[in-house]
NUDORO-820008 format. One record per residue (C-alpha): residue number from 1; z negated, x negated, y negated; residue in three letters. Coordinates in steps of 0.25 Angstrom, whole numbers. Each point is the difference from the previous one (the first is absolute). Example, Ala and Ser with C-alpha at 12.3 -4.5 7.8 and 13.67 -1.06 7.14 Angstrom:
// NUDORO-820008
atom seq=1&pz=-31&px=-49&py=18&type=ALA .
atom seq=2&pz=2&px=-6&py=-14&type=SER .
***
This chain:
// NUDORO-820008
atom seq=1&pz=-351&px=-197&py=-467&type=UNK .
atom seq=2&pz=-5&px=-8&py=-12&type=UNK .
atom seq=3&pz=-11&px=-9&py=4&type=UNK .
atom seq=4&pz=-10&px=-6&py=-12&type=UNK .
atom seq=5&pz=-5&px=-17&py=6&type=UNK .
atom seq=6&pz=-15&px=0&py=1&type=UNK .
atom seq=7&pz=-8&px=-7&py=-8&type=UNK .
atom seq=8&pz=-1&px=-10&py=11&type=UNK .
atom seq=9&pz=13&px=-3&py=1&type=UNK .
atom seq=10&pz=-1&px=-7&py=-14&type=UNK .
atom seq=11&pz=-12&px=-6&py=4&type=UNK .
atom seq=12&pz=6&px=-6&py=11&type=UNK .
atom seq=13&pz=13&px=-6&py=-11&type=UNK .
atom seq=14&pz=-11&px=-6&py=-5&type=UNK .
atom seq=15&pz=-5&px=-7&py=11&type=UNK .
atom seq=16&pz=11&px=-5&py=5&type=UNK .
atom seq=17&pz=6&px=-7&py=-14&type=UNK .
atom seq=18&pz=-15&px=-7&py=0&type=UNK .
atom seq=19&pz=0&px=-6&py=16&type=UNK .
atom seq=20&pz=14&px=-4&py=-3&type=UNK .
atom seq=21&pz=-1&px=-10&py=-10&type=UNK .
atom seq=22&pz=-13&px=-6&py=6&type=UNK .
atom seq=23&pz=7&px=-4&py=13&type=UNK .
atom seq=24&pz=12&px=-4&py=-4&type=UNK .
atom seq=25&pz=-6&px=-10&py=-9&type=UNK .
atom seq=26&pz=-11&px=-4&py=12&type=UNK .
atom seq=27&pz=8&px=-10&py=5&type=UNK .
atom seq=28&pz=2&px=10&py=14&type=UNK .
atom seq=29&pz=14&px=-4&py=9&type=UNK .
atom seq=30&pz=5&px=15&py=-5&type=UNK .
atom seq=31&pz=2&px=7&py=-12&type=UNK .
atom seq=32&pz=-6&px=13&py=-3&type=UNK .
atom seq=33&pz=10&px=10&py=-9&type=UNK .
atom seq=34&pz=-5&px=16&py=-5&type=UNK .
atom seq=35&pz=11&px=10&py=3&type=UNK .
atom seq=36&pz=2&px=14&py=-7&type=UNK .
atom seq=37&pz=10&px=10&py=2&type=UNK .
atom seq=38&pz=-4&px=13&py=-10&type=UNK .
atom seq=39&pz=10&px=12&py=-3&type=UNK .
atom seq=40&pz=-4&px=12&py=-6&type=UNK .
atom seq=41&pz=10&px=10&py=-2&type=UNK .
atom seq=42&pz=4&px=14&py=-6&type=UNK .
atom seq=43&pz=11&px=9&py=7&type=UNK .
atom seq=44&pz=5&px=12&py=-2&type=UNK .
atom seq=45&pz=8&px=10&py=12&type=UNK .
atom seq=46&pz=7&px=12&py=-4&type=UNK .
atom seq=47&pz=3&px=8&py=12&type=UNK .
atom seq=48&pz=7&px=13&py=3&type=UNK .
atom seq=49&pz=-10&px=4&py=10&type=UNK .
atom seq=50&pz=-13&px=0&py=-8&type=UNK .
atom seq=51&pz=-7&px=-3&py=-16&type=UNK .
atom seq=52&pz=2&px=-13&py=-7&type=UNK .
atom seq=53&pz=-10&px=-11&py=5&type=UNK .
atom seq=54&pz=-2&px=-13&py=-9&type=UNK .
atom seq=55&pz=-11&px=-9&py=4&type=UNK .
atom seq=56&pz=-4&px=-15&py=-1&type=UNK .
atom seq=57&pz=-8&px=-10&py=5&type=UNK .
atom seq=58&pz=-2&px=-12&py=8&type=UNK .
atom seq=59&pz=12&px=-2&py=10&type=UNK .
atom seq=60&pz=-6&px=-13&py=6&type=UNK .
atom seq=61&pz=-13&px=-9&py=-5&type=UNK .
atom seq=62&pz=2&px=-12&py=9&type=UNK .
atom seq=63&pz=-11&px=-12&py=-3&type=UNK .
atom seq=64&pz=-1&px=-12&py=10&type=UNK .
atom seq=65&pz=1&px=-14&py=3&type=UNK .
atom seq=66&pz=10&px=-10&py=5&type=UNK .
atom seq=67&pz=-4&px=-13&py=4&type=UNK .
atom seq=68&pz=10&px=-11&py=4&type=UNK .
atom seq=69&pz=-2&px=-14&py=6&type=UNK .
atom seq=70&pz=2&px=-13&py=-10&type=UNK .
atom seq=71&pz=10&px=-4&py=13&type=UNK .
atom seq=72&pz=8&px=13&py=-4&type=UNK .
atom seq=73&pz=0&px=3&py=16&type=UNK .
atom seq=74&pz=-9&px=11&py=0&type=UNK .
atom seq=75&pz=-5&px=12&py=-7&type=UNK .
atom seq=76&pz=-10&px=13&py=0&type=UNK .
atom seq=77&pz=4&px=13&py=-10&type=UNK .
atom seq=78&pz=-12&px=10&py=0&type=UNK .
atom seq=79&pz=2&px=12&py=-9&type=UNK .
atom seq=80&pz=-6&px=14&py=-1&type=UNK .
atom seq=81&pz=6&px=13&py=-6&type=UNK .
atom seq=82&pz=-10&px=7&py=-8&type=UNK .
atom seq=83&pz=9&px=11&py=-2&type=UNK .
atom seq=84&pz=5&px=2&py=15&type=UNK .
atom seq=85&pz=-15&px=-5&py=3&type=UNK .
atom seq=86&pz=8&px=-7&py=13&type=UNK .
atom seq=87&pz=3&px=-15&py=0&type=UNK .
atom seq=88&pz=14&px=-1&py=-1&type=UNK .
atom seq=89&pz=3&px=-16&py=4&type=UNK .
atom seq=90&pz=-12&px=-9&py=9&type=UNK .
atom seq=91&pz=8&px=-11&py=7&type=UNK .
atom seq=92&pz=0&px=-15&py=2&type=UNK .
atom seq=93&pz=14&px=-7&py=-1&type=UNK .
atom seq=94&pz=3&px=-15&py=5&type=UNK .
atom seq=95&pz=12&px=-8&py=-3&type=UNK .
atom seq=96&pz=1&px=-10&py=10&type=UNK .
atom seq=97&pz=13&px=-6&py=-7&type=UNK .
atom seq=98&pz=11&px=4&py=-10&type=UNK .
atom seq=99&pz=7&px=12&py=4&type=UNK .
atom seq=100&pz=-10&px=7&py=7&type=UNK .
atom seq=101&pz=-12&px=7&py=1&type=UNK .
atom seq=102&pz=-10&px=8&py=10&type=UNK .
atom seq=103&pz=-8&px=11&py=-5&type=UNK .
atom seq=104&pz=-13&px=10&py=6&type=UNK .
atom seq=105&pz=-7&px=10&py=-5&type=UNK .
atom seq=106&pz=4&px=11&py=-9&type=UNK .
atom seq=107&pz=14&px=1&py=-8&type=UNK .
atom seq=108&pz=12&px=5&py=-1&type=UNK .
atom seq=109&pz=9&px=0&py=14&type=UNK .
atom seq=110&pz=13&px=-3&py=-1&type=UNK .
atom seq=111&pz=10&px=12&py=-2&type=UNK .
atom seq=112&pz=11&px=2&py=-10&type=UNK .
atom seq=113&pz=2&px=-6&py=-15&type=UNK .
atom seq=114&pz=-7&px=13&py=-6&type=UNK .
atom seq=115&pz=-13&px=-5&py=6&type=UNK .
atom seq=116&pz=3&px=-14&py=-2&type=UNK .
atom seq=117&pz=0&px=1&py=-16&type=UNK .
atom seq=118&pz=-15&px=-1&py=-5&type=UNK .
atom seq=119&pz=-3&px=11&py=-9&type=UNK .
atom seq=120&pz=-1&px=-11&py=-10&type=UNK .
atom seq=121&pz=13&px=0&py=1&type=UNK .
atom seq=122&pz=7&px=14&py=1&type=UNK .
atom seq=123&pz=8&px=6&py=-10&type=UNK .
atom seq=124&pz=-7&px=15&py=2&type=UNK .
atom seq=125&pz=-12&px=4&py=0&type=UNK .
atom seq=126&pz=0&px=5&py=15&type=UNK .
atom seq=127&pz=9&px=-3&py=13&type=UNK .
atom seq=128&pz=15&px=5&py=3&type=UNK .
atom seq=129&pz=1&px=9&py=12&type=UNK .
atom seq=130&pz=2&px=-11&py=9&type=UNK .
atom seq=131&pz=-16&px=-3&py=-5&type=UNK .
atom seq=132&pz=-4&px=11&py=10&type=UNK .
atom seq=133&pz=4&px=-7&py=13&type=UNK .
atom seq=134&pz=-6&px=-13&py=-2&type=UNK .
atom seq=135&pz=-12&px=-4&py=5&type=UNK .
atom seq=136&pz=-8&px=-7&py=-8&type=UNK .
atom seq=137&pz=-15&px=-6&py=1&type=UNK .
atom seq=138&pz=-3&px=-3&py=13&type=UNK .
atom seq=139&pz=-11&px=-10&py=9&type=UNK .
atom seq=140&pz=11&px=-8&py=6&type=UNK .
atom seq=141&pz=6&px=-14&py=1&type=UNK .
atom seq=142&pz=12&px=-9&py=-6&type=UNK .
atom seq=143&pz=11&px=-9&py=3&type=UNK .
atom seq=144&pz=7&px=-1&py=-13&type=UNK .
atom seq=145&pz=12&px=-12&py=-2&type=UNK .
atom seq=146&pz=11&px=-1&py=-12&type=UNK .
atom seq=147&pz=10&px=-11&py=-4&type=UNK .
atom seq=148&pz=14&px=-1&py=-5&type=UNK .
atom seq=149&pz=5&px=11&py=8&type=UNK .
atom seq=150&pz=-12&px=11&py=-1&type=UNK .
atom seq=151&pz=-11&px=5&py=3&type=UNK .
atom seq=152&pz=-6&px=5&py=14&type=UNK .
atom seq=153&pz=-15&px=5&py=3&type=UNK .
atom seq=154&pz=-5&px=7&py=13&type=UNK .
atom seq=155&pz=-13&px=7&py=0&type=UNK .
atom seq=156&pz=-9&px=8&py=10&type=UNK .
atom seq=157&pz=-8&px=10&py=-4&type=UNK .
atom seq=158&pz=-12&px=8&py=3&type=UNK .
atom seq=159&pz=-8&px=10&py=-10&type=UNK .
atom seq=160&pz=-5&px=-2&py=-15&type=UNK .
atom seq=161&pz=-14&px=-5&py=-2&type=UNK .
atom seq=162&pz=-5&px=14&py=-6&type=UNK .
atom seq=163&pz=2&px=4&py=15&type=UNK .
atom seq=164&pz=13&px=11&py=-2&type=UNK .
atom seq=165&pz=14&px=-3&py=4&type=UNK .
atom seq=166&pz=-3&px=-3&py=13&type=UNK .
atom seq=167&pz=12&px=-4&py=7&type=UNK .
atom seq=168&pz=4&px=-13&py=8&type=UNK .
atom seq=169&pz=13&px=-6&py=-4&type=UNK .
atom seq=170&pz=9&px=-13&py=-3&type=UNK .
atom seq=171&pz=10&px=0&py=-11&type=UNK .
atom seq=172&pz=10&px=-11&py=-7&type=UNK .
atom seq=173&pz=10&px=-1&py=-13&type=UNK .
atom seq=174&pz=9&px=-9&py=0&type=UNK .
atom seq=175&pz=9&px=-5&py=-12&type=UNK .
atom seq=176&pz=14&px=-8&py=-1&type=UNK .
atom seq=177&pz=4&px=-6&py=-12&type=UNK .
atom seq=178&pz=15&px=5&py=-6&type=UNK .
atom seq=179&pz=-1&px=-10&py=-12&type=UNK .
atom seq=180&pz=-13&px=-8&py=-6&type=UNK .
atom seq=181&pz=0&px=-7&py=-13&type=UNK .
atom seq=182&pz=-9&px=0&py=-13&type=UNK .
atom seq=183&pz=9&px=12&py=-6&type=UNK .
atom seq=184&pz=7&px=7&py=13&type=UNK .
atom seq=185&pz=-10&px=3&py=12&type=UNK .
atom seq=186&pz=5&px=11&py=10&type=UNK .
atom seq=187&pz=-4&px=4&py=13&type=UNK .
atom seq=188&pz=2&px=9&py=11&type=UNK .
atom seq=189&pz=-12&px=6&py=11&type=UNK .
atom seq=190&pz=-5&px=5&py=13&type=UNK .
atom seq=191&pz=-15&px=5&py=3&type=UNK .
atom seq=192&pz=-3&px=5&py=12&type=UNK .
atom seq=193&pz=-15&px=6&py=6&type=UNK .
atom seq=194&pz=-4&px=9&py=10&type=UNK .
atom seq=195&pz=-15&px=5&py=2&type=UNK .
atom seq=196&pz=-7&px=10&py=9&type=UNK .
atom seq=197&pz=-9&px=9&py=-8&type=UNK .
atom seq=198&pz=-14&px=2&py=7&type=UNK .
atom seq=199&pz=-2&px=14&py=-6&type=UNK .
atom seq=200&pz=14&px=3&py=8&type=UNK .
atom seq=201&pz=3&px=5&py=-14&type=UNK .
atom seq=202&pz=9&px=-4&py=-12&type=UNK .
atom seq=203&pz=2&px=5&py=-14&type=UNK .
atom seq=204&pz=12&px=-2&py=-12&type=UNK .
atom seq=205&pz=-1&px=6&py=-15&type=UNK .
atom seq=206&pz=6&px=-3&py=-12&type=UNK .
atom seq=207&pz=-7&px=4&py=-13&type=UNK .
atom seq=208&pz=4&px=1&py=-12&type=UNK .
atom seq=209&pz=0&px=-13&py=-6&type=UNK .
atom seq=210&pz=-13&px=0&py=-5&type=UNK .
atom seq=211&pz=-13&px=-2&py=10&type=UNK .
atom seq=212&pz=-9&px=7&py=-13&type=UNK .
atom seq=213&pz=7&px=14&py=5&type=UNK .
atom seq=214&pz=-3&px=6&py=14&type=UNK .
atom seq=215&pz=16&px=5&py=0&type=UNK .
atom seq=216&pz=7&px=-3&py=12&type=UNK .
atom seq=217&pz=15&px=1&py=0&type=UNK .
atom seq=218&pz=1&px=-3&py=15&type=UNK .
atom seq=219&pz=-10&px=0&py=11&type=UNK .
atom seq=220&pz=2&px=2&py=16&type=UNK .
atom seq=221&pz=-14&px=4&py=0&type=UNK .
atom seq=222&pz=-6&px=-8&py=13&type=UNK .
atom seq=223&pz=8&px=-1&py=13&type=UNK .
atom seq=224&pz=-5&px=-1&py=11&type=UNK .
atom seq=225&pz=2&px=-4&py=14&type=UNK .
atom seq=226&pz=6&px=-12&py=-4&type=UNK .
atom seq=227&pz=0&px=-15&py=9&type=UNK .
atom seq=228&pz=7&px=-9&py=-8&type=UNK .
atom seq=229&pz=4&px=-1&py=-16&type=UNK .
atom seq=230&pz=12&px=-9&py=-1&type=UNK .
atom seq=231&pz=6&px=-5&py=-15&type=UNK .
atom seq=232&pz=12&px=-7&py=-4&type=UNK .
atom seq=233&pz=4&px=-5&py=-14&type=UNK .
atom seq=234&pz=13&px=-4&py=-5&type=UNK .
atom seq=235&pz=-1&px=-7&py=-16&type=UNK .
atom seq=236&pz=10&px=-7&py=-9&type=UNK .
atom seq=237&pz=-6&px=-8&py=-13&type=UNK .
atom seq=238&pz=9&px=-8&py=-11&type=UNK .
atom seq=239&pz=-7&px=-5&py=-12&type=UNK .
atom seq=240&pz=9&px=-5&py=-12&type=UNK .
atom seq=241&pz=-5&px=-6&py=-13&type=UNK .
atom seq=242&pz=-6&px=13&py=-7&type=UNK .
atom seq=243&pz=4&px=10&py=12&type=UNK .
atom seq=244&pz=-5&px=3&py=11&type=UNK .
atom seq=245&pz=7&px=9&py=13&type=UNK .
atom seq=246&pz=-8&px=5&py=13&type=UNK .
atom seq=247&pz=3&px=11&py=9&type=UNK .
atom seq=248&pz=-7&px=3&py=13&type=UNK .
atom seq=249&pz=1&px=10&py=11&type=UNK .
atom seq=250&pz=-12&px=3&py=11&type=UNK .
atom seq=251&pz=0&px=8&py=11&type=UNK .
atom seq=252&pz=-14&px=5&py=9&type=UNK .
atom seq=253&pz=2&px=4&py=15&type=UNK .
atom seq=254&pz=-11&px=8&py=6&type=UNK .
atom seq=255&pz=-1&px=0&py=15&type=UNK .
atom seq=256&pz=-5&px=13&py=7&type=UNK .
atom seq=257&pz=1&px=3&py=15&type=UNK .
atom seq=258&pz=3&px=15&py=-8&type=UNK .
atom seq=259&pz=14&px=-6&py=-7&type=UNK .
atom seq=260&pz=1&px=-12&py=-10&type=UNK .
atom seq=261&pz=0&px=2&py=-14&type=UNK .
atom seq=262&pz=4&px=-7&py=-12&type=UNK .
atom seq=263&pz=1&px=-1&py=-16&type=UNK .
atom seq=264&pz=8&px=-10&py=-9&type=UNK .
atom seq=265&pz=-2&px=-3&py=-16&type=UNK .
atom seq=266&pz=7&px=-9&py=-7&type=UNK .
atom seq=267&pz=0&px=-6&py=-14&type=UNK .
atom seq=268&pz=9&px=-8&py=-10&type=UNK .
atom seq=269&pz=-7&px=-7&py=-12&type=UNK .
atom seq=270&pz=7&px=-7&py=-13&type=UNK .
atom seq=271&pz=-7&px=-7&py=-10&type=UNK .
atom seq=272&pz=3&px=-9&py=-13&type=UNK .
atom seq=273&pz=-7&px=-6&py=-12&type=UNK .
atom seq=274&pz=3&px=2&py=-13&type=UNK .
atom seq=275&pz=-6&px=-11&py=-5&type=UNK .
atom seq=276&pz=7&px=-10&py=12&type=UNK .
atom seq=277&pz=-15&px=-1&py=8&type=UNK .
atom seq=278&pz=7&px=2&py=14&type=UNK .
atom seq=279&pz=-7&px=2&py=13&type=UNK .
atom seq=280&pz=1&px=-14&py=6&type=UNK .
atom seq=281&pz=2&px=0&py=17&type=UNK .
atom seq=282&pz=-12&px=-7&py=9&type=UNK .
atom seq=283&pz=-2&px=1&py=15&type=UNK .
atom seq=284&pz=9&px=13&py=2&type=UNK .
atom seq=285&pz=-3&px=9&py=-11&type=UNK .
atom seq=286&pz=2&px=0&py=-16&type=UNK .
atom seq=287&pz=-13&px=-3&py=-9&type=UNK .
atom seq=288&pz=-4&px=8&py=-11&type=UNK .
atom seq=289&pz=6&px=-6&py=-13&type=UNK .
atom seq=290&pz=-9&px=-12&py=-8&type=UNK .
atom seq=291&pz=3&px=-1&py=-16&type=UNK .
atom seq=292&pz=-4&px=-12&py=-5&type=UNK .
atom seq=293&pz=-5&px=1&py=-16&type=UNK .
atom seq=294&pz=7&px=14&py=-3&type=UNK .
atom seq=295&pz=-3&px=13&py=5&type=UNK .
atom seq=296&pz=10&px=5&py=12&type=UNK .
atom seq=297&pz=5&px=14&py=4&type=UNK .
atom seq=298&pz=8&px=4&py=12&type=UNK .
atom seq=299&pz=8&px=13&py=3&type=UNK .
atom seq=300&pz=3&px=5&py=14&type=UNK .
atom seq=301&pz=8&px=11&py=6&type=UNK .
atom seq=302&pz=-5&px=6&py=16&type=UNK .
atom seq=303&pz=7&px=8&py=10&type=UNK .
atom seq=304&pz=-9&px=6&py=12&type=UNK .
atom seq=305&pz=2&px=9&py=11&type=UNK .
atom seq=306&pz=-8&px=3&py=12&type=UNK .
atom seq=307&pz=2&px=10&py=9&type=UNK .
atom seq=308&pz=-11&px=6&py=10&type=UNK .
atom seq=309&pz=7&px=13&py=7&type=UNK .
atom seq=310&pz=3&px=-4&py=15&type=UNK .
atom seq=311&pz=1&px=13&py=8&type=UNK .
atom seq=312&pz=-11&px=10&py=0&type=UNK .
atom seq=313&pz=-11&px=-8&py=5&type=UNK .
atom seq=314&pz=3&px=-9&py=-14&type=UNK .
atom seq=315&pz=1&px=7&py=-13&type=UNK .
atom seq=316&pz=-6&px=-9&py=-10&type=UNK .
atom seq=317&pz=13&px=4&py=-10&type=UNK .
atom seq=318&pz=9&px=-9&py=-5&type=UNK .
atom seq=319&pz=-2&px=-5&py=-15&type=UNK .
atom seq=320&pz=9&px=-8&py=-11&type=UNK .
atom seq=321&pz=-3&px=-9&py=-12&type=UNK .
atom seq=322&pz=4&px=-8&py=-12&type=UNK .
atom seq=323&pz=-9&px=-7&py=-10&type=UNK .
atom seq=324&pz=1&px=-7&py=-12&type=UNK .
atom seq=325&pz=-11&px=-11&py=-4&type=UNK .
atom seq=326&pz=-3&px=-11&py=-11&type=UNK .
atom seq=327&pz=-11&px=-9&py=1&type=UNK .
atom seq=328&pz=-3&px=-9&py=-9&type=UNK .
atom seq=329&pz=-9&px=-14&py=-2&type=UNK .
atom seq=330&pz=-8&px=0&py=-12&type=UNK .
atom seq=331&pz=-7&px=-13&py=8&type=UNK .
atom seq=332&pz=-1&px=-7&py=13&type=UNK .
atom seq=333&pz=-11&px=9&py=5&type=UNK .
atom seq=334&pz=4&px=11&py=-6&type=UNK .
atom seq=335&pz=12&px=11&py=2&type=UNK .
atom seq=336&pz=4&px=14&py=-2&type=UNK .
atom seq=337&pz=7&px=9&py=8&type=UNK .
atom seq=338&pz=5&px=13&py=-3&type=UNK .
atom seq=339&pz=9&px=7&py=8&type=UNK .
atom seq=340&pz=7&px=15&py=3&type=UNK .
atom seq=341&pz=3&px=6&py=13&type=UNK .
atom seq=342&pz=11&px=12&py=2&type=UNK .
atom seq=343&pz=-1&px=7&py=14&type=UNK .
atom seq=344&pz=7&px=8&py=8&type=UNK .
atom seq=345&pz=-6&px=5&py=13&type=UNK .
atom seq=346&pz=-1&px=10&py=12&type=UNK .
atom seq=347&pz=-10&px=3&py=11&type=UNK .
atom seq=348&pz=0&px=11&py=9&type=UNK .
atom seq=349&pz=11&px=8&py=-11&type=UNK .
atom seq=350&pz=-9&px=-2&py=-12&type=UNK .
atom seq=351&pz=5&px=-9&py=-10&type=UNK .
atom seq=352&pz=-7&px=-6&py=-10&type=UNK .
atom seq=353&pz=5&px=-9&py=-11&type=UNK .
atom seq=354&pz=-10&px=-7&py=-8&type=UNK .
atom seq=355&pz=-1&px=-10&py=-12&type=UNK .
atom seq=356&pz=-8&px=-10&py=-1&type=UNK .
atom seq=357&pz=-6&px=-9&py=-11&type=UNK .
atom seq=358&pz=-8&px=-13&py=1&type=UNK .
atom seq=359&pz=-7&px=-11&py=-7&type=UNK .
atom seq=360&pz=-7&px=-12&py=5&type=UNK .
atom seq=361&pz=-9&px=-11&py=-8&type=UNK .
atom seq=362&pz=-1&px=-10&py=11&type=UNK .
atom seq=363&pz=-10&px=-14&py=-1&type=UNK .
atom seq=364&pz=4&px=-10&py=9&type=UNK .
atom seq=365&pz=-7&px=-16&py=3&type=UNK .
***
């Protein structure tokens, strides 16, 4: 549902631009930078199953700090979402020496591409299918390493610092390099992660492609009796001048003394600029595009599935998507992103195909 910032979040944009310049002009051994990450958004679902909803408001309203050491060997990131009213990233990172890193606290664990890519950096407004298996945000602890031949980062894992997801586990992606140049970059990739849920519970929905609408496409509900939750991840990701190709398929196992179950999405995702601002490849993913003294667009074309039906115990439906997107970069804190969602899904023998419409004015520094 839309969620207007409080006053005090512009209070605390405000402070934070007026700490920052002071220390880093004090002479300190560390420089002090102000991050933001504010989307507002409008959206529009037409589904067959109820009345036409259209809202809009703020997606995420993300103020914080990042403070990295003169010796580039360490640094502390410190934000607040004013909109989710959670703090999404709290974690101190240490680079002992070029190549790799160690990180603890709060951030994102290691599991598939689709988590992987900053929302800075997407080509839609919300996650494919495979977005609903990640798992995100927890308290946990980093061994990250990259080089020539990829990437590879381990993690384990505990709860999130607002106290849910309580659910001890250890997780890892890892990333081999196909080609790597300045205009070729491609890749191919394993994550792996397995956790064992406190509440003895577990949960999966997709909806419908917009978090401003309650819709869900598919949803097991909660499960329960179940020990373990094991994941799997299999990616692909070739960049190329103004192109850009990725395809990913997950799978989550859940393991029940009443009989394992399971669900499986998968995605494939095309992009190309226009104006030849191409996605450029880093540490295992592809970055968002960076015009330079013009303003830049870029289209993209998405495929997803997930499917949730695993016997009577597990009925979540199975849901199917395509979307179209353009984004454009009027300036380099700025972009826009509009995108449309077609859907075709079915749970429990009711089908529902809705359309979705959405746009995004997104500040980023």
């Amino acid at each position: 549902m839309p969620c207007p910032i409080p006053r005090r979040a512009l209070l605390a944009a405000a402070l934070l631009a007026a700490c920052a310049a002071p220390a880093a002009a004090s002479g300190l051994p560390f420089d002090i930078a102000p991050t933001a990450n504010l989307q507002y958004e409008w959206a529009r679902v037409d589904s067959d199953l109820g009345s036409l909803q259209t809202e809009d408001g703020f997606r995420r309203a993300r103020l914080g700090l990042r403070i990295k050491g003169d010796n580039k060997k360490w640094q502390l990131v410190l934000d607040h979402d004013f909109a989710d009213k959670t703090p999404p990233d709290a974690y101190l990172e240490l680079t002992p020496g070029e190549g790799q890193s160690f990180r603890i606290g709060q951030f994102k664990q290691p599991f598939a591409l689709e988590d992987a890519i900053a929302d800075k950096q997407t080509a839609f407004l919300e996650a494919s299918p495979v977005g609903a298996f990640v798992i995100s945000r927890r308290i946990g602890a980093e061994y990250a390493r990259w080089g020539k031949r990829g990437t590879f980062n381990a993690a384990v894992f505990g709860h999130r610092l607002d106290g849910t997801s309580d659910s001890p586990g250890a997780s890892l992606r890892g990333t081999w390099l196909l080609r790597s140049g300045k205009e070729d970059s491609a890749h191919v990739g394993l994550s792996l992660a397995s956790e064992s849920p406190r509440s003895d519970s577990a949960s999966y929905s997709l909806n419908a492609g917009t978090t401003l609408s309650d819709l869900r496409l598919a949803s097991t509900g909660a499960i329960a009796g179940v020990d373990r939750i094991d994941r799997a991840a299999v990616e692909g990701l070739w960049v190329r001048g103004a192109w850009s190709l990725q395809a990913e398929t997950a799978k989550v196992f859940l393991r029940r003394d009443a009989g394992d179950l399971g669900g499986d999405a998968s995605t494939v995702q095309l992009t190309w600029s226009p104006t030849g601002d191409g996605r450029s490849y880093k540490r295992g993913v592809a970055t968002a595009p960076a015009p330079k003294g013009h303003v830049g667009w870029e289209l993209a074309l998405r495929w997803g599935v997930i499917d949730l039906d695993d016997g009577p115990a597990m009925r979540g439906g199975r849901a199917e998507s395509w979307g179209l997107a353009a984004t454009c970069y009027p300036h380099p804190n700025v972009r826009v992103i509009a995108n449309l969602l077609q859907y075709d899904s079915d749970r429990r023998g009711v089908a529902n195909d809705p359309l979705t419409a959405g746009l995004r004015v997104q500040l980023t520094y």
